[in-house]
C-alpha beads as a LAMMPS data file, in Angstrom:
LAMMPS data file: protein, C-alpha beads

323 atoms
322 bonds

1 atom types
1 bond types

-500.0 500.0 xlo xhi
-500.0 500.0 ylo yhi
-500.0 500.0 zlo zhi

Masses

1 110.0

Atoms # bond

1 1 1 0.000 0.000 0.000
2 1 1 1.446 3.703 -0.415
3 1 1 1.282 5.775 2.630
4 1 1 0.690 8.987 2.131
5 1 1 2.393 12.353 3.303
6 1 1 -0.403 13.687 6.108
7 1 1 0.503 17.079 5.376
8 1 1 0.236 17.495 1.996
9 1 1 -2.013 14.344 0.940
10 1 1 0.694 13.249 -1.418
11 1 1 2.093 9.585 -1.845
12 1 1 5.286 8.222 -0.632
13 1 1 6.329 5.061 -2.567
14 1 1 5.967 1.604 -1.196
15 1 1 3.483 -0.073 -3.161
16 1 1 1.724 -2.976 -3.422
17 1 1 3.165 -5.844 -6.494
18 1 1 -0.404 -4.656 -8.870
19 1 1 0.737 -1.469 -9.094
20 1 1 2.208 -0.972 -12.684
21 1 1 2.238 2.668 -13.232
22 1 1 5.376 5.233 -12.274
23 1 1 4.813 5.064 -8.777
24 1 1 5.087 1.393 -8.820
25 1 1 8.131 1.529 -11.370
26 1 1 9.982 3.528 -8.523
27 1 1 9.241 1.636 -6.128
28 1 1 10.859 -1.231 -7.955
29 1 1 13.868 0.641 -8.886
30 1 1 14.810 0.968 -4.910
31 1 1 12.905 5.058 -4.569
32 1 1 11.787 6.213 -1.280
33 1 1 10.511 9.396 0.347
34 1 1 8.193 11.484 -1.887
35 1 1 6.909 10.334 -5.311
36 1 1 9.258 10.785 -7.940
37 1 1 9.247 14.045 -10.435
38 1 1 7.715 12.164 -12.798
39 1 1 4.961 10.340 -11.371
40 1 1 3.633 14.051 -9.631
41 1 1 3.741 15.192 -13.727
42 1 1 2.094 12.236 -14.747
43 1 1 -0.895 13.067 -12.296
44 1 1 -0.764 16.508 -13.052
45 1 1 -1.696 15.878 -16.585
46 1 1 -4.054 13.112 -15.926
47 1 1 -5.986 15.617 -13.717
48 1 1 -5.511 17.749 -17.113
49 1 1 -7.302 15.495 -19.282
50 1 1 -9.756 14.472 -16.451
51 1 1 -10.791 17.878 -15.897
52 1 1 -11.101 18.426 -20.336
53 1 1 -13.935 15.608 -20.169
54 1 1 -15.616 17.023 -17.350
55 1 1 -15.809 20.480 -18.978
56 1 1 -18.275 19.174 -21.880
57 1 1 -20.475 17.222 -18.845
58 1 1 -22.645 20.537 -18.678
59 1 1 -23.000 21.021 -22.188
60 1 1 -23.593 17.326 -22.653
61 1 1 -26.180 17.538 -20.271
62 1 1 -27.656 19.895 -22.369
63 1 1 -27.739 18.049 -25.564
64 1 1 -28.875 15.350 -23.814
65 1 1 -32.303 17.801 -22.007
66 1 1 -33.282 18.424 -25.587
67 1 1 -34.453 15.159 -26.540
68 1 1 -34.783 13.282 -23.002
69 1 1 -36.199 14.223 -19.690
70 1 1 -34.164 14.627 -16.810
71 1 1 -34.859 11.462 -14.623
72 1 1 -34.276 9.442 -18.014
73 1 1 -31.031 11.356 -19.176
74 1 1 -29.504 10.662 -15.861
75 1 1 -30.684 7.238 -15.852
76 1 1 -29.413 6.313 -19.049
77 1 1 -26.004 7.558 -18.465
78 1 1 -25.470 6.008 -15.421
79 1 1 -26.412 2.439 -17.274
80 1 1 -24.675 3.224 -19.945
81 1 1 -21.598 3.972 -17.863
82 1 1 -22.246 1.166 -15.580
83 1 1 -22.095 -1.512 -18.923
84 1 1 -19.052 -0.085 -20.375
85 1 1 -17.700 -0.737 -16.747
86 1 1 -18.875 -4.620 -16.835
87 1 1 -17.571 -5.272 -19.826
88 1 1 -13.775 -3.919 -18.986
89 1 1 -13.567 -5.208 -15.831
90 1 1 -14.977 -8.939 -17.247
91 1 1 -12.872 -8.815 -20.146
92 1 1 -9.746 -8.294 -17.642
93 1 1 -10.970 -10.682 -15.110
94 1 1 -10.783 -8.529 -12.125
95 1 1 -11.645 -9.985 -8.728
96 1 1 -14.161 -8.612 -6.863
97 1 1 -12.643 -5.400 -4.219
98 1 1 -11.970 -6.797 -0.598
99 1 1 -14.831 -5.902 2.066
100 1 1 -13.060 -3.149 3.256
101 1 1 -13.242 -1.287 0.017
102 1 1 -17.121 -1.632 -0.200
103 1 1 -18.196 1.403 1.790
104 1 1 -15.783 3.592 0.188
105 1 1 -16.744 2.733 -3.061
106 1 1 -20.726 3.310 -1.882
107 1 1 -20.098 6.813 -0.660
108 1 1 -17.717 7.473 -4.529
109 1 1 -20.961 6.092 -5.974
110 1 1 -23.397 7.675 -4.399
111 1 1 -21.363 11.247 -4.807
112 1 1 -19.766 10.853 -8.589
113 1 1 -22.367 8.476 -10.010
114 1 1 -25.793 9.236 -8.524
115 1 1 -26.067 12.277 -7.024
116 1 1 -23.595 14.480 -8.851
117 1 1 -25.081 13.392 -12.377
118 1 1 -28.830 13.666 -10.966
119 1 1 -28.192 17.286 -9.071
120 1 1 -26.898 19.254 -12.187
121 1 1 -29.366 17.709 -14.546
122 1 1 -32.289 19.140 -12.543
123 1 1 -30.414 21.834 -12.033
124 1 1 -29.606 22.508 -15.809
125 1 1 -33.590 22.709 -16.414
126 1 1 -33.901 26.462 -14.816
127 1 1 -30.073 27.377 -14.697
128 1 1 -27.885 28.503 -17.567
129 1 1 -24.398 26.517 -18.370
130 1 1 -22.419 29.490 -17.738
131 1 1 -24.633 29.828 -14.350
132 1 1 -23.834 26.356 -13.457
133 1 1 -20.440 26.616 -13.927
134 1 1 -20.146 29.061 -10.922
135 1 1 -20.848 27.000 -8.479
136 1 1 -18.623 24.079 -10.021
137 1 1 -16.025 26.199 -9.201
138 1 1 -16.078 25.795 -5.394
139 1 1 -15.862 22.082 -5.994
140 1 1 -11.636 22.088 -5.697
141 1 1 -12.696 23.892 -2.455
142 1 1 -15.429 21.579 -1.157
143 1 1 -13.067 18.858 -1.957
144 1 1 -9.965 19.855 -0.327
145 1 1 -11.994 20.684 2.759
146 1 1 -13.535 17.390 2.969
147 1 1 -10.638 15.411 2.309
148 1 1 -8.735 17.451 5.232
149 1 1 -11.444 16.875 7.629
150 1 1 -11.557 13.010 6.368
151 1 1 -8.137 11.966 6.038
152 1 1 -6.352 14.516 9.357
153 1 1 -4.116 16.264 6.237
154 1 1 -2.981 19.715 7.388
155 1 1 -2.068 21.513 3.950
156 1 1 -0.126 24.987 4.557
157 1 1 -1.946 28.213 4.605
158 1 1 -0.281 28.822 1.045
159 1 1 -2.035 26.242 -0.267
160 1 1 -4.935 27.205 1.074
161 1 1 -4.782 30.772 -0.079
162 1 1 -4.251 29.792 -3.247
163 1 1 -7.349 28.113 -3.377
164 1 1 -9.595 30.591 -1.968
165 1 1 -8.262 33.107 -4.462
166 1 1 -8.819 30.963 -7.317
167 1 1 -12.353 30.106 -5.649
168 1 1 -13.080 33.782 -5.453
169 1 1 -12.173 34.175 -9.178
170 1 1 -14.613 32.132 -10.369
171 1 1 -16.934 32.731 -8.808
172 1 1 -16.378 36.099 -9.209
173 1 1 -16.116 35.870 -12.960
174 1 1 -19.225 33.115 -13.168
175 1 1 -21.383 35.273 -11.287
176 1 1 -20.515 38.415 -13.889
177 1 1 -21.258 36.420 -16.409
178 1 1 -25.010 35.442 -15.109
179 1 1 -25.629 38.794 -14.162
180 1 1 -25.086 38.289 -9.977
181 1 1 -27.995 36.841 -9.398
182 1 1 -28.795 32.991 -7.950
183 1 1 -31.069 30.961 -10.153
184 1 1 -33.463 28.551 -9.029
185 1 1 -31.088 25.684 -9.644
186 1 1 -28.510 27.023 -7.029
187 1 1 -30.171 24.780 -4.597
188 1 1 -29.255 21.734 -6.336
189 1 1 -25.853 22.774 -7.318
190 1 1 -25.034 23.270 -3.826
191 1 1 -25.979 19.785 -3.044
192 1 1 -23.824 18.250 -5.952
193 1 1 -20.835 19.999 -4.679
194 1 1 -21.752 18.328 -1.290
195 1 1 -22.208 14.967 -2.606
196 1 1 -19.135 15.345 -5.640
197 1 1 -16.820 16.742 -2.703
198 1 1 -17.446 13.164 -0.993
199 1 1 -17.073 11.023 -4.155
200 1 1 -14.155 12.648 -4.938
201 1 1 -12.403 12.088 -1.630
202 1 1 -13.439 8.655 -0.944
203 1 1 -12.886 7.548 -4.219
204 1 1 -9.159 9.148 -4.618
205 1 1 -8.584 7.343 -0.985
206 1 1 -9.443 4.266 -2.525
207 1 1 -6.840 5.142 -5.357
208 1 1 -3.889 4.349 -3.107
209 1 1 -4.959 0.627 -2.993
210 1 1 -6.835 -0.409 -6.277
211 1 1 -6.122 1.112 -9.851
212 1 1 -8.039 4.194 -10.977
213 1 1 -9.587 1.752 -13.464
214 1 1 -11.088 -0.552 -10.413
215 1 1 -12.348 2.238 -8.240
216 1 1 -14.933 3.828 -10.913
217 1 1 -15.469 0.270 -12.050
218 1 1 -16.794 -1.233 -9.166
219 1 1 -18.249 2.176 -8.101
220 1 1 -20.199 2.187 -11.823
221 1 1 -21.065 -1.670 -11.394
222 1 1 -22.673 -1.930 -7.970
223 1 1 -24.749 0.977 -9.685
224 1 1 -26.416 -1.001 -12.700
225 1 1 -29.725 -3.036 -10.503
226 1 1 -30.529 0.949 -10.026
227 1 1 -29.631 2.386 -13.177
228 1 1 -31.529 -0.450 -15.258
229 1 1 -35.137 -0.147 -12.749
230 1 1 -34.189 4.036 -12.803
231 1 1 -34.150 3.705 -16.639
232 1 1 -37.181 1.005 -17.453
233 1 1 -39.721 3.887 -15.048
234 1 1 -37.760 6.836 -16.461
235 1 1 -38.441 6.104 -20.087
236 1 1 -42.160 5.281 -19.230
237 1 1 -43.226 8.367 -17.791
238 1 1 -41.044 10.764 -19.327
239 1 1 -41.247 11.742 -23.185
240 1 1 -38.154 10.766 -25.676
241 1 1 -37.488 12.853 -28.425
242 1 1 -34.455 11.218 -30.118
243 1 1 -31.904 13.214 -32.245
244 1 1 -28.276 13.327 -33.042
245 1 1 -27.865 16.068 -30.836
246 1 1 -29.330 14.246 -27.846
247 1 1 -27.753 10.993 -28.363
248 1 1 -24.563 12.258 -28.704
249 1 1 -24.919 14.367 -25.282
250 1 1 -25.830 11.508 -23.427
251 1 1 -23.206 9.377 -25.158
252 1 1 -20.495 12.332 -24.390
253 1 1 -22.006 11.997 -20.728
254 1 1 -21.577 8.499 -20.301
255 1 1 -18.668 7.652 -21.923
256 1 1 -16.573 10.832 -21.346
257 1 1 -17.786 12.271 -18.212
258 1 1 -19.092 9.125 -16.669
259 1 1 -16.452 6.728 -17.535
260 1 1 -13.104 8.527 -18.948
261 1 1 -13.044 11.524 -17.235
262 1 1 -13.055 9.960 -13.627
263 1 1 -11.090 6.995 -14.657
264 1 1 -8.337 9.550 -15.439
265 1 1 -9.128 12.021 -11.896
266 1 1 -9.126 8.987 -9.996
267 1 1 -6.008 7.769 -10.941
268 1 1 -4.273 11.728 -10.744
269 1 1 -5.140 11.451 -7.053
270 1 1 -3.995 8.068 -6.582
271 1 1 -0.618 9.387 -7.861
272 1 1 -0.611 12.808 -6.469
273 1 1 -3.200 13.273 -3.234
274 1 1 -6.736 14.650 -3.759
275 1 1 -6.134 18.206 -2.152
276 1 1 -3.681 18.962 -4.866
277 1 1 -5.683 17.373 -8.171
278 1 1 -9.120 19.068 -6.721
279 1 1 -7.337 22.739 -7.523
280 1 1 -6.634 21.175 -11.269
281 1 1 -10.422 21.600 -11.448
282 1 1 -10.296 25.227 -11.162
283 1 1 -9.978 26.085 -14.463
284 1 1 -12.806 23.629 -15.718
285 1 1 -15.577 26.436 -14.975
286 1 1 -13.595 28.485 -17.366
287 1 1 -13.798 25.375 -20.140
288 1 1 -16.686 24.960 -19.928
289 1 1 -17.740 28.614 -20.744
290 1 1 -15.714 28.012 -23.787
291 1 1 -17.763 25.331 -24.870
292 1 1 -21.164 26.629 -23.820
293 1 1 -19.944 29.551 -26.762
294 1 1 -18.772 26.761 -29.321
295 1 1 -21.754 24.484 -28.818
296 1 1 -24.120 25.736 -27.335
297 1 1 -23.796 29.719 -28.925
298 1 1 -23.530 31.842 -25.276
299 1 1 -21.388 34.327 -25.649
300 1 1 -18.830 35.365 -23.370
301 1 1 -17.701 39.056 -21.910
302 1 1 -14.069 41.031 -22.068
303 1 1 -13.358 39.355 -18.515
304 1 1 -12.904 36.086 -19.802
305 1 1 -9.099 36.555 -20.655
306 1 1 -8.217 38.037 -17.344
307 1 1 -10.015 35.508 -14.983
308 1 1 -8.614 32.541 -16.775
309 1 1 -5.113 34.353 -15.987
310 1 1 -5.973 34.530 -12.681
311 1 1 -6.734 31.033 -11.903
312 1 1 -4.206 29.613 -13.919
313 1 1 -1.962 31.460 -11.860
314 1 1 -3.416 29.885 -8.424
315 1 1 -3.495 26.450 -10.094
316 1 1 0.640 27.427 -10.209
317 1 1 1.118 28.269 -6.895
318 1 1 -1.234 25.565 -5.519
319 1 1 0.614 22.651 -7.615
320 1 1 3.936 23.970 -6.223
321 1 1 2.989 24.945 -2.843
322 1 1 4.243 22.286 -0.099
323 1 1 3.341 22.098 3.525

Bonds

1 1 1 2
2 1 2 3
3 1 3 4
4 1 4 5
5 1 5 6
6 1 6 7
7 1 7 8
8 1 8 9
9 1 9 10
10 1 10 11
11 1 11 12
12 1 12 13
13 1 13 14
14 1 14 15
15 1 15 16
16 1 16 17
17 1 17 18
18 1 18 19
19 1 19 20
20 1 20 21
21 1 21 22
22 1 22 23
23 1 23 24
24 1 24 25
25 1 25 26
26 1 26 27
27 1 27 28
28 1 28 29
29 1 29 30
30 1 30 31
31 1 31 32
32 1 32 33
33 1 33 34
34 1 34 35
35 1 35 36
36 1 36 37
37 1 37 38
38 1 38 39
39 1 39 40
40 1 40 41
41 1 41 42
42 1 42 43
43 1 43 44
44 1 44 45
45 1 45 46
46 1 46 47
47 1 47 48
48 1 48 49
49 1 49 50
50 1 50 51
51 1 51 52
52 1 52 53
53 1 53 54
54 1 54 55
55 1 55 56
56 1 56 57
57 1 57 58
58 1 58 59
59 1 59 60
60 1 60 61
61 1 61 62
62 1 62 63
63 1 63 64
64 1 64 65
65 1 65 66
66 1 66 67
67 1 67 68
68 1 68 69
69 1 69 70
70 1 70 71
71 1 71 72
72 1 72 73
73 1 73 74
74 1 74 75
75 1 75 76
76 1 76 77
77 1 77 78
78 1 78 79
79 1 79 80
80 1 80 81
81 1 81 82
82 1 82 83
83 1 83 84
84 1 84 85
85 1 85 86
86 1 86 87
87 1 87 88
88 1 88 89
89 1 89 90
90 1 90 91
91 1 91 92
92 1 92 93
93 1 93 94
94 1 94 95
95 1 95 96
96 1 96 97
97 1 97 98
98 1 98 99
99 1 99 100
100 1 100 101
101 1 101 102
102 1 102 103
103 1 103 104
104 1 104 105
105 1 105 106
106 1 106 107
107 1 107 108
108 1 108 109
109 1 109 110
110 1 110 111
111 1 111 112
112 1 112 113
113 1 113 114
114 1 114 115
115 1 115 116
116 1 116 117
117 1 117 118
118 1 118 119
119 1 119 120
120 1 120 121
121 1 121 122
122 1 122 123
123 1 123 124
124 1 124 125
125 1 125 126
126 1 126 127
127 1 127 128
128 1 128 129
129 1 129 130
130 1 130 131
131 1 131 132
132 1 132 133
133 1 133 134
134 1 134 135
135 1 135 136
136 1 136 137
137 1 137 138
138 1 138 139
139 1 139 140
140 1 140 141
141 1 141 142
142 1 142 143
143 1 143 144
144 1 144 145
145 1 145 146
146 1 146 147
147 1 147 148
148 1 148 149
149 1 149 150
150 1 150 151
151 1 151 152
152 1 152 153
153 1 153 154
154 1 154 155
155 1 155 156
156 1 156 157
157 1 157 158
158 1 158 159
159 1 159 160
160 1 160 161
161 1 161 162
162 1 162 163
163 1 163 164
164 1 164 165
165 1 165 166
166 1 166 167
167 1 167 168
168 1 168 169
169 1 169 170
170 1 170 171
171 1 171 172
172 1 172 173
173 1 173 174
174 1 174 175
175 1 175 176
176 1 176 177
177 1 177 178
178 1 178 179
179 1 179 180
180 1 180 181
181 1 181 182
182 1 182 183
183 1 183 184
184 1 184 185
185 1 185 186
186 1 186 187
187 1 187 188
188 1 188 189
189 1 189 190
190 1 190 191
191 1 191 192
192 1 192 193
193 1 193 194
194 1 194 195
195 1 195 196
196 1 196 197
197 1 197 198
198 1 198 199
199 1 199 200
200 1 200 201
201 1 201 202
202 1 202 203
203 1 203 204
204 1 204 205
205 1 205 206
206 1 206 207
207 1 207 208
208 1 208 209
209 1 209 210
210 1 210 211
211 1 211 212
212 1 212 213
213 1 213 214
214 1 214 215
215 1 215 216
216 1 216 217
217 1 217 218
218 1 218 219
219 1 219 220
220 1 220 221
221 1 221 222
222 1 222 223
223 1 223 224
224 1 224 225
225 1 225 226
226 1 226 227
227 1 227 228
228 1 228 229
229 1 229 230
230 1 230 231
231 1 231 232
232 1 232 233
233 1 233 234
234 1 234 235
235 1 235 236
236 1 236 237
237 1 237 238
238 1 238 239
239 1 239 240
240 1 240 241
241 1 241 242
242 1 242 243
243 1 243 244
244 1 244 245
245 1 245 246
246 1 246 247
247 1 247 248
248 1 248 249
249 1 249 250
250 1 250 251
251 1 251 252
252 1 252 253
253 1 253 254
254 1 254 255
255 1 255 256
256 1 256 257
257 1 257 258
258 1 258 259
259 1 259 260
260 1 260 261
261 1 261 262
262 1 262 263
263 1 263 264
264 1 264 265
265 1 265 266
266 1 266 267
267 1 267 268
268 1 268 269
269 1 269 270
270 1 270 271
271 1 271 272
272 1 272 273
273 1 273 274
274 1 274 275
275 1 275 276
276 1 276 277
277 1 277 278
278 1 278 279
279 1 279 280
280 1 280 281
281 1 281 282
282 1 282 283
283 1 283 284
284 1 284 285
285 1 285 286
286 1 286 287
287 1 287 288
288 1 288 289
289 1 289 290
290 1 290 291
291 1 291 292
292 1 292 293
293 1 293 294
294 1 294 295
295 1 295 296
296 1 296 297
297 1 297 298
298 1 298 299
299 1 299 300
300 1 300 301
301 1 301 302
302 1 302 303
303 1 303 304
304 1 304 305
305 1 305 306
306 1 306 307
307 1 307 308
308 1 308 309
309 1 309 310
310 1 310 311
311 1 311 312
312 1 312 313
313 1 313 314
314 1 314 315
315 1 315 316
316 1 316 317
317 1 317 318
318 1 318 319
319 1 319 320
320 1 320 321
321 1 321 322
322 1 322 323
């Protein structure tokens, strides 16, 4: 198992035979003490791309509103999700997690596969994307916080400056853009950061024992029984309207958001803590406004430039701020 810095949430290098990535290459080659240059880059840029497929969840989600409704959209993608799951984890013949993983991976489910997905959909019916987005923002926040509370990790007061700062920017900037005032979606938004903030932590805990690929696996599998019942009373009581446009939004969800996306965040905080990945997520608010203008035709105001300066600067001093 790799034991983990309690200061800064990041990974020292003893780990277990399974482990094939850097970390485990290391560990192999004789390294101790903190996780090798490489490995922290590795995770860096895995948080990268994680954070790139969660920026097109939002307007996936709306794609997805236009042709189903929102009990069924959510449904879908979580079945959807939870089958591509099956299928890699019986083609590789993985075992089923020990006991003492199950709880963790019920708390990653309930946060990144349930309630997460379900909270923003019905939140997406009254509130804008760019709206939205605002309150994504505090999730690097929400998530630090709960894993420090969670796991006893003290991170320095630079760290956590950083963090707030970047916080305030975009939420800041988000509000700007939606014209300062809360929509009637704030409600749930605020309780998908809750639930997210959870997910997140648990499931980037569990990263330090089982592969990224096993944690959202299992957490997407013990989800199907619900997703196919959710589905079956979803698609009887809710209207379909099928188009490209919709499929593909709920395919993006599923497959990119669902699937990809936390495959790759899972594994970043296996490899370098989840305080430190979270503040990755900072800029996604940003991407996703970007995409709300490509796809979805919002349009975006002179402020733009400079917030995404200023969080990109944060994101810089968080990723090289140490306790």
């Amino acid at each position: 198992m790799r034991a983990y810095d309690s200061a800064i949430d990041e990974p020292r290098i003893t780990a277990p035979a399974w482990d094939t990535g850097l970390a485990g290459a290391a560990r192999r080659a004789g390294t101790s003490g903190p996780a090798p240059d490489r490995a922290v880059r590795a995770g860096v840029w895995l948080a990268v791309a994680g954070v790139v497929c969660f920026s097109l969840t939002f307007p996936a989600t709306d794609w997805s509103l236009r042709g189903f409704g929102p009990w069924t959209a959510t449904a879908l993608r979580m079945l959807s999700a939870g089958v591509i799951a099956a299928v890699t984890l019986g083609v590789r013949r993985v075992p089923l997690p020990a006991r003492r993983h199950w709880a963790g991976l019920a708390v990653a489910a309930s946060g990144v596969v349930i309630g997460f997905p379900l909270l923003t959909t019905l939140a997406l019916q009254t509130s804008t994307t760019s709206h939205a987005a605002v309150v994504v923002g505090l999730l690097p926040l929400t998530t630090a916080v709960y894993s420090s509370l969670r796991t006893g990790a003290r991170p320095s007061p630079a760290f956590w400056g950083a963090a707030l700062a970047g916080a305030a920017v975009v939420v800041t900037f988000a509000l700007y853009q939606s014209g300062g005032a809360p929509g009637a979606g704030d409600l749930f938004l605020c309780g998908a950061l809750l639930v997210c903030a959870a997910g997140y932590a648990e499931g980037g805990k569990l990263a330090r024992e089982l592969p990224a690929s096993e944690v959202i696996g299992w957490a997407l599998v013990g989800c199907l029984p619900l997703a196919a019942v959710s589905s079956a009373l979803a698609l009887a009581y809710e209207p379909v309207a099928l188009t490209g446009q919709a499929a593909a939004g709920l395919a993006w969800s599923a497959l990119g958001s669902q699937f990809l996306g936390l495959l790759f965040w899972y594994r970043a905080m296996g490899l370098v803590g989840v305080s430190r990945t979270s503040q990755v997520q900072l800029a996604q608010p940003l991407l996703t406004l970007v995409w709300a203008v490509l796809l979805l035709g919002e349009r975006l105001t002179p402020a733009a430039p400079a917030a995404a300066l200023a969080v990109l600067v944060c994101i810089v001093v968080v990723q090289r701020t140490r306790a």
